[in-house]
C-alpha positions as CSV (number, residue, x, y, z in Angstrom):
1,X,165.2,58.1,-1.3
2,X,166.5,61.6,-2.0
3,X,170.0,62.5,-1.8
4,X,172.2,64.2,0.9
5,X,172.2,67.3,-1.3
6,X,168.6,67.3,-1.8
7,X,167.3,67.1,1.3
8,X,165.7,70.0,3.1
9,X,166.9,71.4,5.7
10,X,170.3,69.2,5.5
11,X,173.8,70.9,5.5
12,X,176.7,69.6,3.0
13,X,179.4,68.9,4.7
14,X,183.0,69.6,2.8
15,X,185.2,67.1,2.0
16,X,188.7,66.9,3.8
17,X,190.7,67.7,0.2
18,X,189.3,69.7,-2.7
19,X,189.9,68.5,-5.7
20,X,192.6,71.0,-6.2
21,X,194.3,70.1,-2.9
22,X,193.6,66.2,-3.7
23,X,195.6,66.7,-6.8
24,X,198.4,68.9,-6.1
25,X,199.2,66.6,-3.1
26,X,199.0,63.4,-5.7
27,X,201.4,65.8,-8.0
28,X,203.5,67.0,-5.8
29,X,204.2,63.7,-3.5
30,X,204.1,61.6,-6.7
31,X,207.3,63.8,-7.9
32,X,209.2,63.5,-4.8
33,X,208.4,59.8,-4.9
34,X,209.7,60.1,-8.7
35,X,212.7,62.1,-7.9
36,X,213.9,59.6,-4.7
37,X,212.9,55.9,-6.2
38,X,215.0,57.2,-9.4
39,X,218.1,58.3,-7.3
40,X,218.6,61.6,-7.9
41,X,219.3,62.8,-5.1
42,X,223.2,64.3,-3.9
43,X,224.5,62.9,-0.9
44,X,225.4,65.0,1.6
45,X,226.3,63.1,4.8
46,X,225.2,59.7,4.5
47,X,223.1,58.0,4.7
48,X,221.1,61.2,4.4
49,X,220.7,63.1,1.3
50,X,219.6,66.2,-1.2
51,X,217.0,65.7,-3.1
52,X,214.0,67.3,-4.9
53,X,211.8,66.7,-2.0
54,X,213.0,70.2,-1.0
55,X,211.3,71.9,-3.7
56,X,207.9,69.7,-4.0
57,X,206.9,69.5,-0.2
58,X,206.5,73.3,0.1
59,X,204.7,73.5,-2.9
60,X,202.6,71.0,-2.3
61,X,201.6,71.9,1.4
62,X,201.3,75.5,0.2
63,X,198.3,74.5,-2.0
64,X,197.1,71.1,-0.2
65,X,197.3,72.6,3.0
66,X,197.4,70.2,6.5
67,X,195.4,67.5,5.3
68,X,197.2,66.7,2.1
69,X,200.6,67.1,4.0
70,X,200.6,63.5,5.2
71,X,199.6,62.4,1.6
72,X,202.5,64.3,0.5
73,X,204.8,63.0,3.0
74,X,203.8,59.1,2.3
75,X,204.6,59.6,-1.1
76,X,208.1,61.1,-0.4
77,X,209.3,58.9,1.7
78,X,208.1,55.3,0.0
79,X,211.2,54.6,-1.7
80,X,213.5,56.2,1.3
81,X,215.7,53.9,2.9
82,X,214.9,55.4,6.4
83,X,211.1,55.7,5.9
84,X,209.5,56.1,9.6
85,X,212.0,58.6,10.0
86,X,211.7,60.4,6.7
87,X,208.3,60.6,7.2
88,X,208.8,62.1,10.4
89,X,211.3,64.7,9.1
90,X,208.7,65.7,6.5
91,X,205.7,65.9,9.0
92,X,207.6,68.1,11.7
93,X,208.5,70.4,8.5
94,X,205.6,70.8,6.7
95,X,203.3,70.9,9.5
96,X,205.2,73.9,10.7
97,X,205.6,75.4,7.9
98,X,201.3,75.3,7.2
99,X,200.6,76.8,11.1
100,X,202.6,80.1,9.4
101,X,201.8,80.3,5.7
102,X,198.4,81.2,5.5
103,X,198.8,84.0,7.5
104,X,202.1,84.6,5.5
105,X,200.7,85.0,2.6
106,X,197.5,87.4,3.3
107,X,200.6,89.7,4.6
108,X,200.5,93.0,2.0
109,X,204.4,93.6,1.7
110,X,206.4,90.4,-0.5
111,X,209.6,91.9,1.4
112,X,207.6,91.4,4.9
113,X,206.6,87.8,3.3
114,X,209.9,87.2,2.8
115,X,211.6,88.4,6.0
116,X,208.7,86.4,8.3
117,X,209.5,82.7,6.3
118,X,213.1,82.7,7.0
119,X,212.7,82.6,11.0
120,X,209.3,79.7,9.5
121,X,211.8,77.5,7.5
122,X,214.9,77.9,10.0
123,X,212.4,76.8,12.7
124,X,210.9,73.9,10.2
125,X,214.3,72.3,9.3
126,X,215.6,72.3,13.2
127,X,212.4,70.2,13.8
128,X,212.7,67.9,10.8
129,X,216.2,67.5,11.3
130,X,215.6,66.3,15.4
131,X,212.7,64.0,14.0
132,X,214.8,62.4,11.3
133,X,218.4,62.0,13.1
134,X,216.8,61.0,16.7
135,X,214.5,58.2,14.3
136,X,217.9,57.2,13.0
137,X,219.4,57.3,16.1
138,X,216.5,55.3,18.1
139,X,216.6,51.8,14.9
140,X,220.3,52.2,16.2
141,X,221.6,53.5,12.4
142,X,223.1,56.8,13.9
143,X,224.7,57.7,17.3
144,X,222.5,61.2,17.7
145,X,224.3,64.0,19.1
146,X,227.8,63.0,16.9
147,X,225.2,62.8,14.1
148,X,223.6,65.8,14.3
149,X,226.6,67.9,14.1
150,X,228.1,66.4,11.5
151,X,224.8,66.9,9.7
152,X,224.5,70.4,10.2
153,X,227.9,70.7,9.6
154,X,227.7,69.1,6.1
155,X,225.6,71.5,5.0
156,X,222.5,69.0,4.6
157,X,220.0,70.8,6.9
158,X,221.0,74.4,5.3
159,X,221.1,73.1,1.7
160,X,217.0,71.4,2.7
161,X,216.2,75.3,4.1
162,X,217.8,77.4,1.5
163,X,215.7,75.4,-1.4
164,X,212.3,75.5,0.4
165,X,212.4,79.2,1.3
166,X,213.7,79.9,-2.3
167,X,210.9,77.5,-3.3
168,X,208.4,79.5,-1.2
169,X,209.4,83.2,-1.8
170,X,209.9,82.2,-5.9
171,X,206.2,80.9,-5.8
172,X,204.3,83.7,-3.8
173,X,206.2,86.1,-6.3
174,X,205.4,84.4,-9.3
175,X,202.3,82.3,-8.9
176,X,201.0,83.7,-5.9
177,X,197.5,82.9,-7.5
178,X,198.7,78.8,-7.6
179,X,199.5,78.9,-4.3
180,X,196.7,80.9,-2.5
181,X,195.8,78.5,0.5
182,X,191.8,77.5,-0.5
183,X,192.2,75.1,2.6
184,X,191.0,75.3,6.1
185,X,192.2,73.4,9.4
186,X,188.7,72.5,10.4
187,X,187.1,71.8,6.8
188,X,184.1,69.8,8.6
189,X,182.8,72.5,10.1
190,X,180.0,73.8,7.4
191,X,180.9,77.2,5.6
192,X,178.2,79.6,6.7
């Protein structure tokens, strides 16, 4: 019997993940997984945290795109100690950070590029932050509203923003090439 590939008249279909996306999601999740099950992390307004996480998720979304996000996101969030909620936090941010960045980055000007993520990751964290505290606050770990302020307040929502647009705007300067998104939202439909 002849392979998929070498049948006539048969179309390939893409895989979900190139190998590139595959691995930069197994990279990048692995060392927010790395950076959180060792504890470094800086606590801001506990029980939540600063970590690393900032840094790896936007680099890893950039290049895996929005079906190595939840790959990336699993990983992170194993060894938190709020995980349905983490993971939550992580989704709502990198999923809206992948709607914007592909057309982000085809834009000609870096100071435009720059300009149009801050509104991206100020948008980003707000959801996260919602996802994260109201999970907290529906297991009964955090009263929401009191929460929330106290969390932006602390400085733990801006301190997550600031490091993933620095993140972003650092890697589309200097390794724009690493970063270029390869990926597709529909990768099933064949490439003509």
């Amino acid at each position: 019997m002849m392979s998929k590939s070498s049948e006539p008249g048969k179309a390939i279909r893409p895989s979900l993940l190139t190998s590139k996306q595959a691995t930069a999601a197994a990279i990048y999740g692995g060392l927010g997984f790395a950076t959180r099950a060792l504890g470094l992390v800086i606590p801001i307004v506990p029980p939540l945290l600063f970590d690393t996480r900032a840094i790896w998720l936007p680099i890893g979304a950039m290049i895996a795109g929005p079906w190595g996000l939840p790959i990336i996101c699993l990983l992170h969030d194993i060894p938190s100690g709020v995980f349905l909620p983490g993971i939550a936090f992580s989704l709502a941010r990198g999923y809206f950070f992948v709607a914007f960045y592909k057309p982000i980055y085809h834009m000609r000007s870096y100071t435009i590029q720059c300009l149009a993520l801050i509104p991206v990751w100020a948008i980003a964290n707000f959801l996260g932050d919602i996802m994260i505290v109201g999970g907290m606050a529906l297991y009964g770990i955090v009263p929401f509203w009191p929460f929330l302020t106290l969390w932006y307040a602390g400085g733990g929502s801006e301190a997550y923003g600031i490091a993933s647009y620095l993140t972003t705007i650092l890697m589309l300067k200097y390794a724009k090439d690493y970063v270029k998104p390869a990926w597709t939202w529909r990768p099933w439909r064949a490439q003509a």
